[in-house]
C-alpha positions in Angstrom: 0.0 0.0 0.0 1.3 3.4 -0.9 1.6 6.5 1.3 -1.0 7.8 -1.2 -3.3 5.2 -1.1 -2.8 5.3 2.4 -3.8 9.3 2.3 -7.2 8.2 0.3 -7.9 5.1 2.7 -7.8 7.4 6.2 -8.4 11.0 5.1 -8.6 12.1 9.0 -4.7 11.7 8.6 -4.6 14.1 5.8 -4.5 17.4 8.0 -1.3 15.9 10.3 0.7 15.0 7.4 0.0 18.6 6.1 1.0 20.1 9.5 3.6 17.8 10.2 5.1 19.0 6.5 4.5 22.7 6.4 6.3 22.4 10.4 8.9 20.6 8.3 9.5 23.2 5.6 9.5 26.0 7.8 12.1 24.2 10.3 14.6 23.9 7.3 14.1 26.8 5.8 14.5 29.0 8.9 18.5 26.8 9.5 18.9 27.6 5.8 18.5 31.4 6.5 20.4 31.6 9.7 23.2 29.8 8.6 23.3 32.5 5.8 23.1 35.6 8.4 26.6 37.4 8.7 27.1 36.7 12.3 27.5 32.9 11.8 30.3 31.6 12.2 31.2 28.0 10.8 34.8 27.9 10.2 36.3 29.5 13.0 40.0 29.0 11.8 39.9 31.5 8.9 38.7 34.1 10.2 39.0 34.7 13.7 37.1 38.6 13.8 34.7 37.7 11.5 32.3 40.4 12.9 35.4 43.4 11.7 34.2 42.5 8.2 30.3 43.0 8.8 28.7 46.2 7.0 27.4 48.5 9.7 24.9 50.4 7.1 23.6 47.6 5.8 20.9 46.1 8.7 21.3 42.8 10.2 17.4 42.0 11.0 14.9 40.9 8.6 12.7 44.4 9.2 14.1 47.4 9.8 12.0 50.2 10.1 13.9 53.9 10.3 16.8 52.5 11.6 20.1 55.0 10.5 24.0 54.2 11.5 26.2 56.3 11.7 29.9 55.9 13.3 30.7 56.9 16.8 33.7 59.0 17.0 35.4 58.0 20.1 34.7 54.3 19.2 36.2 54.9 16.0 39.5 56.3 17.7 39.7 53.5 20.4 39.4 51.0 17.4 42.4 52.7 15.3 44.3 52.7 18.8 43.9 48.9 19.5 44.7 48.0 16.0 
């Protein structure tokens, strides 16, 4: 018996094997996107400041509403100093 003629046999299984799949797709696609954010790290040898090399204008959460950068000076200074 296939899955889908086991799908036509009991049709009160037909509404958990949609939930259980949409719960599915949305579980991989939300590791798929996080793994693609700029503050993951997956090989830490590389690059050990990986978060120097982040764009500070460009926004790092899915909606940003009115949300301007702009550098601080004495952070700026401190940074050069460390370097």
């Amino acid at each position: 018996m296939s899955f889908f003629q086991m799908l036509r046999a009991k049709k009160e299984l037909i509404p958990l094997v949609g939930v259980v799949t949409f719960a599915a797709v949305g579980a991989v696609s939300v590791s798929i996107y996080s793994l693609f954010k700029t503050d993951v790290i997956i090989n830490k040898t590389g690059n050990p400041e990986p978060w120097e090399a982040i764009d500070p204008t460009q926004p790092q959460k899915l909606l940003t509403i009115q949300q301007k950068w702009k550098p601080i000076e004495e952070l700026e200074k401190v940074k050069k100093l460390t370097k």
